[in-house]
Structures are given as structure tokens and as C-alpha cells.
Backbone as CSV, one residue per row, in Angstrom:
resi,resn,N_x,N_y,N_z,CA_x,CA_y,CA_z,C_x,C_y,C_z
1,UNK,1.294,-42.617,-6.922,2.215,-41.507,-6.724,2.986,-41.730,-5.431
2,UNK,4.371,-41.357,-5.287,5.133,-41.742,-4.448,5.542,-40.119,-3.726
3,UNK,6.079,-40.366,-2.479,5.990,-39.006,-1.997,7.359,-38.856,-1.586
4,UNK,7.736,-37.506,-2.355,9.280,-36.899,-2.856,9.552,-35.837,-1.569
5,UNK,8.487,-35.382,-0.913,8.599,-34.069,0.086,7.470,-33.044,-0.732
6,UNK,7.854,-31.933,0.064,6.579,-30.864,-0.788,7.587,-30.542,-1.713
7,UNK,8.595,-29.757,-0.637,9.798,-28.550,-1.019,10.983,-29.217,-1.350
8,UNK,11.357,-30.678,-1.821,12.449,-31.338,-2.355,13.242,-30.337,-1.030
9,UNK,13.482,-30.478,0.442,14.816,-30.336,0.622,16.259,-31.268,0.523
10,UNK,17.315,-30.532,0.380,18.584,-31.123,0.371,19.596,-30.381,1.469
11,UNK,20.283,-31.437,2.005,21.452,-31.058,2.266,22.404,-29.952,1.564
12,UNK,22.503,-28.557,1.692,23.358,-27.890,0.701,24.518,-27.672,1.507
13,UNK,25.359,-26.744,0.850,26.734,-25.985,1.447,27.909,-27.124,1.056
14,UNK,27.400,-28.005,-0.014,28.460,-28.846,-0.207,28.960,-28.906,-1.833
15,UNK,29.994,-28.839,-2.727,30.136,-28.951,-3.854,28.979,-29.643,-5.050
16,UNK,28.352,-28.603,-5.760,27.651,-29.590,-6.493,26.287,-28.996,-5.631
17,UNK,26.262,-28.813,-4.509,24.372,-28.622,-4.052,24.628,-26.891,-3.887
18,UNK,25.138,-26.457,-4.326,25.112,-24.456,-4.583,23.350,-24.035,-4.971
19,UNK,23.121,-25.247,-5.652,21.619,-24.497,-5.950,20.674,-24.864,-4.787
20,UNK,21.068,-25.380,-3.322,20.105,-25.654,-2.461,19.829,-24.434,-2.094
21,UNK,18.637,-23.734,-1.929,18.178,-22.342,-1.111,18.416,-22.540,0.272
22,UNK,18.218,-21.595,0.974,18.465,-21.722,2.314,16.995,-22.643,2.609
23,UNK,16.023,-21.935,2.443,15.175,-22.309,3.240,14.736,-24.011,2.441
24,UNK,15.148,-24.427,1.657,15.361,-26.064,1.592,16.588,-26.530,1.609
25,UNK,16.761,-25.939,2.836,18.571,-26.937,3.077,18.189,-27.264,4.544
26,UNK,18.441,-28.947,4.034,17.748,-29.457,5.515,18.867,-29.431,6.673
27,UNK,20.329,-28.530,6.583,20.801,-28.011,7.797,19.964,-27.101,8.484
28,UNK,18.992,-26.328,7.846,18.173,-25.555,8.332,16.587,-26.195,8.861
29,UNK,16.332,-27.600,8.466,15.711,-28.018,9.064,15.454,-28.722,10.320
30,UNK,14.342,-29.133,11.025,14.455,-29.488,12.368,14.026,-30.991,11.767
31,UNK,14.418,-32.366,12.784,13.647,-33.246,12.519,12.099,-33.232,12.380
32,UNK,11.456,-32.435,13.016,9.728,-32.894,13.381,9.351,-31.824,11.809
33,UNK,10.186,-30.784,11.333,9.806,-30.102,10.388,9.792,-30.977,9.103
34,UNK,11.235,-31.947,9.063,11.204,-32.676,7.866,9.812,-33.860,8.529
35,UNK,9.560,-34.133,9.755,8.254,-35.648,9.700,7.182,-34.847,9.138
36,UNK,7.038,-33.872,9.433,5.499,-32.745,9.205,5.484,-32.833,7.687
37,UNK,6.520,-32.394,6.978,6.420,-31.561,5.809,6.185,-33.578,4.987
38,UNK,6.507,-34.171,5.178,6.532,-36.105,4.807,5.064,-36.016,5.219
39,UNK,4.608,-35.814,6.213,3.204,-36.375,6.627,2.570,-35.636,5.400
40,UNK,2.472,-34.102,5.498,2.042,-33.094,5.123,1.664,-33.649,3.121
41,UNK,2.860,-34.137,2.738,2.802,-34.322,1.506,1.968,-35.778,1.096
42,UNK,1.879,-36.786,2.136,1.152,-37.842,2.074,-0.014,-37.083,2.343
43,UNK,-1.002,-36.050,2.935,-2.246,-35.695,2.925,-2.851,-35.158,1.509
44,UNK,-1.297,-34.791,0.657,-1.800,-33.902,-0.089,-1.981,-35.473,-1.531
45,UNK,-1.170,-36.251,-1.414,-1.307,-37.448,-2.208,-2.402,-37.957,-2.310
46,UNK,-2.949,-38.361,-1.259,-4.321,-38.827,-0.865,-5.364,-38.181,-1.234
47,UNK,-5.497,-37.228,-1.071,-6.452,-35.840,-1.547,-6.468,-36.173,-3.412
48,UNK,-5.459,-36.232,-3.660,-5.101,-36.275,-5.670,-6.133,-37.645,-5.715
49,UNK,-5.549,-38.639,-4.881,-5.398,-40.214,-5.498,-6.585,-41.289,-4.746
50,UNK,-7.191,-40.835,-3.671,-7.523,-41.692,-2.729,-6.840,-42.688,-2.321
51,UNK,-5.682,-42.914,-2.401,-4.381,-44.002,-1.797,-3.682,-43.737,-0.456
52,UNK,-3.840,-44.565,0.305,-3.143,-44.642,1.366,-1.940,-45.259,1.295
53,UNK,-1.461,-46.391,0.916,-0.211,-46.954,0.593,0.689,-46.096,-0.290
54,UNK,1.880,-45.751,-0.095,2.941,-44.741,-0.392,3.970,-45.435,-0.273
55,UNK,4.745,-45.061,-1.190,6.780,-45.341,-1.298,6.890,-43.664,-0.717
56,UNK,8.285,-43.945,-0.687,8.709,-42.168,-0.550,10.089,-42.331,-1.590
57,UNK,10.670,-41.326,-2.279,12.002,-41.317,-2.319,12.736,-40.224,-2.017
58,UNK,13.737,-40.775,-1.559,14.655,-39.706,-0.933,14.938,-38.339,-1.443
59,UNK,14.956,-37.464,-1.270,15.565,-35.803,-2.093,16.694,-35.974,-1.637
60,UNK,17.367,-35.824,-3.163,19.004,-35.907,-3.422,19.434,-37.046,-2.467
61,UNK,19.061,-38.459,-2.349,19.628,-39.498,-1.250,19.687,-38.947,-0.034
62,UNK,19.268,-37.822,0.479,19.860,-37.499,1.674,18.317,-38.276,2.730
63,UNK,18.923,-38.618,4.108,18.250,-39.348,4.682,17.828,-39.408,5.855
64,UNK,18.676,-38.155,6.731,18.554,-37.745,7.892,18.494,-36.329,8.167
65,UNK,18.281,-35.938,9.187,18.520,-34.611,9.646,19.409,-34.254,11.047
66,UNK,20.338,-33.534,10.832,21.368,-33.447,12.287,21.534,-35.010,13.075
67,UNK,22.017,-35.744,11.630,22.354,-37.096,11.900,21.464,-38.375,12.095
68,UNK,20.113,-37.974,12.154,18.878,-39.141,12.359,18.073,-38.787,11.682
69,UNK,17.846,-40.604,11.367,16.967,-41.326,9.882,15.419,-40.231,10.776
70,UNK,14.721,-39.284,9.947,13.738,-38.945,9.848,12.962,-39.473,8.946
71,UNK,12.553,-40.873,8.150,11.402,-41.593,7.402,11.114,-42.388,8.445
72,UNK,9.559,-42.499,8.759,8.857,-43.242,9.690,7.867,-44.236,8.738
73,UNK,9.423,-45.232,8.905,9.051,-46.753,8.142,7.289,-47.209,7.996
74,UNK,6.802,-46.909,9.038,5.434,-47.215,9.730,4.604,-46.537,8.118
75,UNK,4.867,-45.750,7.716,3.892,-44.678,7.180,3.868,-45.242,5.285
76,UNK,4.981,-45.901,5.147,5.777,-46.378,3.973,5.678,-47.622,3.433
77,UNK,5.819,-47.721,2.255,5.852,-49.830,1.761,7.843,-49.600,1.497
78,UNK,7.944,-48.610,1.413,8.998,-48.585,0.947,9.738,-47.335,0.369
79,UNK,11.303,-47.564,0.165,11.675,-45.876,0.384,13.251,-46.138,-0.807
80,UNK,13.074,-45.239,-1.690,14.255,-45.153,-3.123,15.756,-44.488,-2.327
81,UNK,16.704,-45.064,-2.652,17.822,-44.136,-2.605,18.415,-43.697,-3.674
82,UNK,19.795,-43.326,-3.714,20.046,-42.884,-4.716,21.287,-43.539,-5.197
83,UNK,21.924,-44.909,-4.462,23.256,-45.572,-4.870,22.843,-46.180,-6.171
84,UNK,23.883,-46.094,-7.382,23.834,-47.287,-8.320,23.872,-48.545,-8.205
85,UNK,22.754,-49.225,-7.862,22.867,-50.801,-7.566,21.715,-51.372,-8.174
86,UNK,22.430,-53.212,-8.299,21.153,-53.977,-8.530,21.515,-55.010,-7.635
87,UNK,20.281,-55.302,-6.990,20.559,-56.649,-5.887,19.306,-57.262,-6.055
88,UNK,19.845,-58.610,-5.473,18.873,-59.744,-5.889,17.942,-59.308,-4.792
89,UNK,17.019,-60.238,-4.565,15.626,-60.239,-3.664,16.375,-59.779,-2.471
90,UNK,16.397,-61.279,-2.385,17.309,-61.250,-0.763,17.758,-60.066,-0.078
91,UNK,18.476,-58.938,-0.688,19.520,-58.322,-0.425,19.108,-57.283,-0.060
92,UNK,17.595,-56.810,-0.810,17.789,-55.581,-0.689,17.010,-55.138,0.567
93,UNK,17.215,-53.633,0.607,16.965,-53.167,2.073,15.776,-52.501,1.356
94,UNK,14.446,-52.648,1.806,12.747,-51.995,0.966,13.389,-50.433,1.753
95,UNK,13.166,-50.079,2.435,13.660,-48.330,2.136,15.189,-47.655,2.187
96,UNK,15.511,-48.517,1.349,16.727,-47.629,0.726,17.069,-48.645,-0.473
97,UNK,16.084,-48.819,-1.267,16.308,-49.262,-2.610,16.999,-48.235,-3.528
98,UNK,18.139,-48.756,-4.064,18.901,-48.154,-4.887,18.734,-48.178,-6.429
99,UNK,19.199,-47.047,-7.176,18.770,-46.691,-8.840,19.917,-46.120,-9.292
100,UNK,19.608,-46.518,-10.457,20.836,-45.380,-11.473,20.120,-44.402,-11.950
101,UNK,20.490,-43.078,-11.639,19.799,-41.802,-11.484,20.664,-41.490,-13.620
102,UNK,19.646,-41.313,-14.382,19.937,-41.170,-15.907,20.441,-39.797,-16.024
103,UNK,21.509,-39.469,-16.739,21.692,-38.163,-17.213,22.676,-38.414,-18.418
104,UNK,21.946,-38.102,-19.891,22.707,-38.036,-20.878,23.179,-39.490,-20.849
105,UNK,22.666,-40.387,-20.567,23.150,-42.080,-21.352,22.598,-42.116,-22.483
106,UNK,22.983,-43.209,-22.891,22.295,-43.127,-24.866,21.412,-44.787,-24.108
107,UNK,20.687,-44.600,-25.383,19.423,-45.727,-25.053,20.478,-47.052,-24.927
108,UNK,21.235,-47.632,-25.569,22.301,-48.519,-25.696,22.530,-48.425,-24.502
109,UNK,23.015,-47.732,-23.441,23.723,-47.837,-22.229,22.918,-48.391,-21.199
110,UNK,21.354,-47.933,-21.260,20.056,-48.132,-20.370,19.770,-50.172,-20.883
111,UNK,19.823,-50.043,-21.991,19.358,-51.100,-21.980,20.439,-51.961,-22.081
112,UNK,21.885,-51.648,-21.955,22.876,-52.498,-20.869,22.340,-52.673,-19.521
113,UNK,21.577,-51.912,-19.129,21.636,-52.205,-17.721,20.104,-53.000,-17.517
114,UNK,19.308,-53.462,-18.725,18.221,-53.622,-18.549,18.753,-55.241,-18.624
115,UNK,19.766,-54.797,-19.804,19.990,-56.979,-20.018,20.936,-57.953,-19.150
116,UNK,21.954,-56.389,-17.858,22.906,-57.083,-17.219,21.526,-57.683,-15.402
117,UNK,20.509,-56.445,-15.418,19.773,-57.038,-14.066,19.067,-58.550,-14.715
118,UNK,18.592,-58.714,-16.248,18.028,-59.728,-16.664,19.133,-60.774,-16.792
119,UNK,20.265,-60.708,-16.381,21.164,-61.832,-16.629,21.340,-62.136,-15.183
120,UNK,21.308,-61.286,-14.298,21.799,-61.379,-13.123,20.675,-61.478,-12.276
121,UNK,19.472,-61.307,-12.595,18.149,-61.821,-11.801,17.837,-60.436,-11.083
122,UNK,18.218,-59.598,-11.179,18.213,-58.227,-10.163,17.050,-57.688,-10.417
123,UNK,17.129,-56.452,-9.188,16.168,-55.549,-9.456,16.619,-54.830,-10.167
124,UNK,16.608,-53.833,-10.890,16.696,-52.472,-11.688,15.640,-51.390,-11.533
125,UNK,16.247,-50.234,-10.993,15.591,-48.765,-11.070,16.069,-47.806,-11.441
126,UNK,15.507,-47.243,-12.451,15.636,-45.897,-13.421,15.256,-44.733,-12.185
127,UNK,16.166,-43.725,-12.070,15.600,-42.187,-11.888,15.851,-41.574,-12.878
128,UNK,14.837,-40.871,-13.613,14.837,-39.955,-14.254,14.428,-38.750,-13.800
129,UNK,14.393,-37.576,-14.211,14.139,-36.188,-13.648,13.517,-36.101,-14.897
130,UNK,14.362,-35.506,-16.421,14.154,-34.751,-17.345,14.296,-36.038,-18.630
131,UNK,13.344,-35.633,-19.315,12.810,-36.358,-20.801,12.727,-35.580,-21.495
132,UNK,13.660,-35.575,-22.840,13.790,-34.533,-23.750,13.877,-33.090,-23.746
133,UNK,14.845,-32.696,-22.475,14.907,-31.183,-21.947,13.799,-30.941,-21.126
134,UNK,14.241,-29.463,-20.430,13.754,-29.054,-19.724,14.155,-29.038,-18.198
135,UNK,15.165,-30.063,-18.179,15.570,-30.163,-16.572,17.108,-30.244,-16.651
136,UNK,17.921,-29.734,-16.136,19.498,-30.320,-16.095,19.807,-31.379,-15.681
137,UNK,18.964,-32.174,-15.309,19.859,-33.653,-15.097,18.554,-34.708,-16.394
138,UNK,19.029,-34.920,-17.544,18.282,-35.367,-18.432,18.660,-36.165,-19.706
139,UNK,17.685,-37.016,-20.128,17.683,-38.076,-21.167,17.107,-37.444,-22.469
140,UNK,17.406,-37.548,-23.085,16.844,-37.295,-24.648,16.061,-38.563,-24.736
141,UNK,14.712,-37.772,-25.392,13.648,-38.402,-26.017,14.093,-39.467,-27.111
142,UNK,15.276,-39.560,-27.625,15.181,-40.572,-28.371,16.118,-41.874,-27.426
143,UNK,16.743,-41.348,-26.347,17.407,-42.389,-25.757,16.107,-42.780,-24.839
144,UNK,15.501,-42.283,-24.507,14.830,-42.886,-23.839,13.788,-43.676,-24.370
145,UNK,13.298,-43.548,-25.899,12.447,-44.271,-26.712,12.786,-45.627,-26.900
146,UNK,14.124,-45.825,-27.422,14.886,-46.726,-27.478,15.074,-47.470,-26.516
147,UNK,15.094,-47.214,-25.524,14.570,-48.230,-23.869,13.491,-48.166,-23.879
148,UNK,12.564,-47.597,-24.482,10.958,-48.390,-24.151,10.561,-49.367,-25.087
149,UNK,11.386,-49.037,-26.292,11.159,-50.193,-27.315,11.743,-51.588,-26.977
150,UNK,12.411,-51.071,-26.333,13.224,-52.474,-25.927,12.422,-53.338,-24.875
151,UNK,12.181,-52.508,-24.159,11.350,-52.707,-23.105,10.104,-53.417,-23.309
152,UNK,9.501,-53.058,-24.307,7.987,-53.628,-24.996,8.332,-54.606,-26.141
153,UNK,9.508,-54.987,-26.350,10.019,-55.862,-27.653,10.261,-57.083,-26.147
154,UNK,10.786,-56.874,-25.237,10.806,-57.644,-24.177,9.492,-58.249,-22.988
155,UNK,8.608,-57.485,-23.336,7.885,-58.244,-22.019,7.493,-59.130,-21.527
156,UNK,7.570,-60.143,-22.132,7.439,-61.461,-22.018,8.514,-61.751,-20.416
157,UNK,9.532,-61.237,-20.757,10.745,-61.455,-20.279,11.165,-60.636,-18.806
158,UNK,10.598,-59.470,-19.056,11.129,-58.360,-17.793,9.474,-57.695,-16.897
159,UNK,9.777,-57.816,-16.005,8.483,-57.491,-15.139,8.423,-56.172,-14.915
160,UNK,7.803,-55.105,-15.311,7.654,-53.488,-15.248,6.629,-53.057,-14.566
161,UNK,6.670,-53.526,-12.926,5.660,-53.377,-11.704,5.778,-51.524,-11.786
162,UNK,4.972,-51.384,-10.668,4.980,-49.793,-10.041,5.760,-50.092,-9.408
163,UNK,6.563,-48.851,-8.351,7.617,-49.248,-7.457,6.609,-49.752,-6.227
164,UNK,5.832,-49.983,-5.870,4.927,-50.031,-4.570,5.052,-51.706,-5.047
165,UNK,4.637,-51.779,-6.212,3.909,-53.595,-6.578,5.598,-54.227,-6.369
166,UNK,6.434,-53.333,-6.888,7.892,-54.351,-6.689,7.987,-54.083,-5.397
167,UNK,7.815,-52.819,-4.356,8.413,-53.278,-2.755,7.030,-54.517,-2.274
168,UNK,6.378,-54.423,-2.291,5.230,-55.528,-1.423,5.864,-56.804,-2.025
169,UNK,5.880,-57.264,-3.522,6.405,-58.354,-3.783,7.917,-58.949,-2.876
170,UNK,8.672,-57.756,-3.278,9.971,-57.799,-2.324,9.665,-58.596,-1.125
171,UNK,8.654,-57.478,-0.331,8.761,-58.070,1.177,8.404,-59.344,1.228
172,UNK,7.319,-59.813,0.524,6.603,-60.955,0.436,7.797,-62.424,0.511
173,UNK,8.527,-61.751,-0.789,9.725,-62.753,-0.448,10.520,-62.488,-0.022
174,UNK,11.018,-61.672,0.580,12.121,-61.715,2.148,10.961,-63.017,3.215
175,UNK,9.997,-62.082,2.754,9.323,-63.004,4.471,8.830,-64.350,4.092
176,UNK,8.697,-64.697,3.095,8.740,-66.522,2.641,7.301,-66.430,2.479
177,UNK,6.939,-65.613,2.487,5.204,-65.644,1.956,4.843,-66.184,0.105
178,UNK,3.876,-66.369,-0.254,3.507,-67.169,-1.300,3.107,-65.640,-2.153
């Protein structure tokens, strides 16, 4: 399990974030409130999982508070953003790995993007929120079936780590390790 925050805050007061509440709009937060409430949610992970090793991903990409990076790299293998990208090893930055966040693609479109990172050697990351309703930003159960079939008609071929097993591998090869 990767740690999202308790209270998902966001940045609101901007087009599109109307549904941020006050009291999770991290203009209203302090830095040490957003490190607390990050620590706070890694105690509560640990407690579920017995795991100490954690990713985090960002709520709504946002990444700072009153202008400074509040994730304390130290605590992390690694940390999701929210840009559409695929980059090779090399490239990428382990906490601010980028995804294509799904809403309403058809399975055809997902698994364009499954066969353009397999042509291009990339990483690829799915955000999903919602699977077959229930959430407003969401995939239908049959588009998303259709990428798992594909997915399991493929494995030979495509590597489907946890995000933790793909950042350690990552680092491993940034740092020329075996």
C-alpha cells in the first residue's frame, strides 16, 4: 500500500478544484501539517501491513505547500505524479514518476499505450480512481477488462511489478547496480 495522505488534500480555489473543502485545501495548510498528516498516514499503513518501505502519490499532482516540496524523500522509495509520460530508465525522476490518470478511455486506447511503452522500452503507469462507476473520474468494467486481457495474453512480454518493485529496480539502474 502506497501512501496518498489521510485527507487527500488539494490545492483548491482554482477552475476544476471547486470540490476542494476548505479544510483540505492545502492553501490552508501549513508545511509541518502536510509532513505530520504524510508521517501520520505511514503509521497508519504499517499498523494494516507491517511494511515499512512506502511510495507516496501525490493528491491531485500537487507537491508543495506555500511554494516548498513538503515529501521527505528520506521516508519514500519513491513518489507518483500526475504528468502523462513514459520515459525510459534513465530519465526518470523516482519521486515524480509520471501516469496517465484513466477517465472514460475504451480498452483499445489503454492498450495503445500498453504497446507504444512496449515499443519504446518505457515505463507505463495507469491511475485509476473508479472501475465500473462509482467515482467521477472512471473506466468501465469492460474497458478495463479488455486491458487485463491483454495484459495476461501478454506476459511473457510486459513486466507488471508493484510500483515499489518498479521504483527500487529503477534506482538500481540509475545507480549501475546488478
Amino acid at each position: 500500500m502506497g501512501n496518498h495522505t489521510l485527507y487527500h488534500p488539494c490545492l483548491g480555489g482554482t477552475v476544476g478544484r471547486e470540490w476542494v473543502a476548505p479544510d483540505q485545501d492545502m492553501r490552508n495548510y501549513s508545511l509541518q501539517k502536510m509532513k505530520d498528516e504524510v508521517q501520520l498516514t505511514n503509521l497508519f499503513l504499517t499498523e494494516l501491513d507491517g511494511k515499512k518501505e512506502r511510495t507516496f502519490a501525490f493528491p491531485c499532482g500537487d507537491t508543495e505547500i506555500n511554494d516548498s516540496p513538503y515529501l521527505d524523500k528520506k521516508e519514500f522509495i519513491a513518489a507518483r505524479g500526475v504528468r502523462p509520460e513514459m520515459k525510459k530508465i534513465n530519465e526518470i525522476d523516482v519521486y515524480d514518476i509520471g501516469c496517465y490518470g484513466i477517465n472514460g478511455e475504451t480498452g483499445q486506447q489503454m492498450i495503445d499505450l500498453v504497446k507504444e511503452a512496449i515499443k519504446n522500452n518505457t515505463l507505463l503507469v495507469f491511475l485509476f480512481h473508479g472501475v465500473g462507476g462509482g467515482h467521477s473520474i472512471n473506466v468501465s468494467l469492460e474497458a478495463h477488462r479488455q486491458l487485463l486481457y491483454f495484459l495476461k495474453a501478454h506476459e511473457k512480454e510486459i513486466w507488471i511489478p508493484t510500483f515499489i518493485q518498479a521504483a527500487k529496480f529503477i534506482t538500481k539502474e540509475q545507480n549501475g547496480q546488478p
